[in-house]
Each structure stands twice: as C-alpha cells, then as structure tokens.
N, C-alpha and C positions, 0 to 999 in steps of 0.2 A: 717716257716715250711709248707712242703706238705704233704700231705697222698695221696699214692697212690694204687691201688691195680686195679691186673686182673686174671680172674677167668676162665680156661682150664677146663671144664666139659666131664669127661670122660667116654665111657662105662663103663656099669653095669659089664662088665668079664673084664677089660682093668687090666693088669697084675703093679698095682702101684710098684712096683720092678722097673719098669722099669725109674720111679719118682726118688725114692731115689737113684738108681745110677746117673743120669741124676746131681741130687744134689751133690752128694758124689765127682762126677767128675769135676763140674763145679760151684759149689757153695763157692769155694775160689777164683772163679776170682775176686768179688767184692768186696771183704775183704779190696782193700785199693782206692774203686772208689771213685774222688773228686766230693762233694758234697751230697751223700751220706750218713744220719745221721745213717738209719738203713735199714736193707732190713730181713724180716721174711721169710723164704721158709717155705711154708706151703702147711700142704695134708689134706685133709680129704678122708675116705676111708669107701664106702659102706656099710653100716651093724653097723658100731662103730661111733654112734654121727652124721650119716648123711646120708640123703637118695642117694646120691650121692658120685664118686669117681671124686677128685677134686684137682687139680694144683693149689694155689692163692697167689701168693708170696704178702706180703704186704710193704711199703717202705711208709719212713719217710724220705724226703728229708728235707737239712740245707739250698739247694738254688735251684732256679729255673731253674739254670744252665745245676747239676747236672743232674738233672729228665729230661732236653730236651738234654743232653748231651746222657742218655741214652737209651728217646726213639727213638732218629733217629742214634744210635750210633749201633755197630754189638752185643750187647749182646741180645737188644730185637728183632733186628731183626732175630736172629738164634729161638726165640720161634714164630714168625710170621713164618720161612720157617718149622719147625717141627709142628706148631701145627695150624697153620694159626691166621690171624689174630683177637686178643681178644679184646674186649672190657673195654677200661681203666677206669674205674675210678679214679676220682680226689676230692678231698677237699681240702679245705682253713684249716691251723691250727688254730684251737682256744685255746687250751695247751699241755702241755707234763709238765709230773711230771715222777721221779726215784722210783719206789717201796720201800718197805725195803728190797729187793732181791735183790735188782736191781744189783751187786756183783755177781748175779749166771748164769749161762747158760741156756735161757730159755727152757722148752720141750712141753708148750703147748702156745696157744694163745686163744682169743676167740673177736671176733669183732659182732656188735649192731649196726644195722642202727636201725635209727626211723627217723620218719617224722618228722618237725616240725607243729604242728597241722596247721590250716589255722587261726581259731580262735583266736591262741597265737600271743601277739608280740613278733616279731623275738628276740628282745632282751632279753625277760621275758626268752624264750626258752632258750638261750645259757645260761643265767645265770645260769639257775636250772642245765641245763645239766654240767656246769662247777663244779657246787658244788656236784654231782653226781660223775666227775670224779676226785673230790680231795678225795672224799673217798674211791672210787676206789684204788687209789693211795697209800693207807695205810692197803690195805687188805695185810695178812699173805699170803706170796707166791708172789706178785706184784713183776716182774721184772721192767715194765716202763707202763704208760698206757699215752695215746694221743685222744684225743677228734678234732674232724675235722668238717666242714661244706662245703654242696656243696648248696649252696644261689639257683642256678637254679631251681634243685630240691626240695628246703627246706628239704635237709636229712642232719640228723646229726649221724656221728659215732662215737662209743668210740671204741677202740682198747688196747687190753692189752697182756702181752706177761707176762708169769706164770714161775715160777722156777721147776712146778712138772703138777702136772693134774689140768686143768684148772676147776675151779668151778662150781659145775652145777646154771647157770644163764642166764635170756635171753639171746638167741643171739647164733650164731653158734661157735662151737667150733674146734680147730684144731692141726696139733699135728707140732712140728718146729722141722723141719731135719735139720735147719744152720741157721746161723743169722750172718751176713757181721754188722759191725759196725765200718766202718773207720769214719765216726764224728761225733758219736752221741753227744762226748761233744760240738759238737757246735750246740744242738739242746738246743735250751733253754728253762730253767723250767718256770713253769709257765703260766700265759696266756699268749697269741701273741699279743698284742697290750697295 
C-alpha cells in the first residue's frame, strides 16, 4: 500500500462551489481505476476547521502501478493544467484496518502528520504509532484508518475517513465530497510487512 496526497491551496474569496462541482462532475471517473484501493476528495474551507480554502484529494493505492499509472496518466495531468503543478506527497504503508463503519459512506476525514522524533528509534516510533492506529480503528464512526511512513522525512501519517463529523482531535480535519473505491478490498488489513 501507498498513501498518497496533494494539497491546491486556494484564495481566501476563491468561490469552493466551484470544488464541488469540479467533484460532482468528475469524481466518478475513478470509481473503477486499476490499482486504486481508495481515493478521498477532500476540501477544507476557510473559516470552518481551517485557516485555509483547500483541494487535497488523498489516495490509498493497492499497487505501485496504479499511482504511476495515474500520475503520468491524463487524470492528474488535467489538475496540473487547471491548477498547476502540486506538490505530492508520498508514504510507504505501514497498515490499514476497516472501521466498524467501515459499511458507511464516509462525510468527513481527518489526517496527522508527526515527525518521528530524532531521539526515537525508527522502530520504537512505528510500533507506538501502530498501536495508536489500531485504536483508531475501533473508534465509533471509523469508516477505514491507514497509518503511512515517509523514511526521508521521518514523518509519519495516520489517516482516517469518518461516517459523520470527524472528531475533534490533533490533526486537520476535512469534509469528503466522493470517495472512488475500485480495490479497496485488495488493500490489506493489517500491518504491511
């Protein structure tokens, strides 16, 4: 598994209307792309949970394939000619577990980066943050939650996608206009290795 995620920071007056159709119109094309476990369209919108008006679609790829199929592929290039080009983010999977939601449609998300200290061994880190995200995984409301590593940076994310409004908890929150999930079943539970 991949985590992937890029972040369209938009004026302070930028009309997000123009977001959600944007989604409404185009956010069923990926609904059956190969390699694709999940894709979140995600907004955050000035004034409500965030200093900023925000585009950050977030994806959970099953293969490597997939994610390189679709960043040199025309769907991200049509957000490079609209919006130019963002900066991607990338992690390594380190698990995914199914909510008890996980059944629902989700309507909020919320993702946590944190460093991994310098101090800490790398391993000590993942561990804690694993068991951190298996209880994640059992909170009331949890549609799916994913924990990821970018070793470069020593940052680690937990990622979680909500059945109703996302918890107030570290980490920014967002609200999901669509969620494509042609294989999520082949995202496997558990750690990655």
């Amino acid at each position: 598994m991949h985590a992937m995620q890029y972040e369209i920071t938009l004026p302070g007056d930028y009309d997000m209307g123009i977001i959600r159709d944007r989604v409404a119109t185009k956010g069923h094309l990926l609904d059956d792309f190969p390699g694709l476990g999940i894709k979140a369209y995600l907004i955050r919108e000035r004034g409500e949970d965030s200093p900023v008006n925000q585009y950050a679609p977030f994806y959970l790829w099953s293969t490597p394939e997939g994610m390189n199929s679709f960043l040199w592929g025309s769907g991200f290039q049509g957000v490079v000619r609209d919006f130019g080009r963002p900066e991607v983010r990338h992690w390594t999977g380190l698990s995914f577990a199914r909510g008890p939601s996980s059944a629902a449609l989700p309507r909020s998300a919320t993702r946590r980066r944190a460093p991994v200290p310098a101090s800490a061994a790398p391993a000590d880190a993942v561990e804690a943050a694993l068991e951190e995200s298996r209880q994640l995984a059992k909170a009331p409301g949890a549609v799916v939650t994913a924990l990821a590593v970018d070793p470069r940076h020593w940052e680690l994310v937990h990622f979680t996608l909500w059945d109703g409004s996302a918890p107030e908890e570290p980490g920014e929150r967002f609200e999901v206009l669509h969620v494509s999930r042609p294989e999520r079943e082949e995202l496997r539970e558990g750690r990655q290795w």
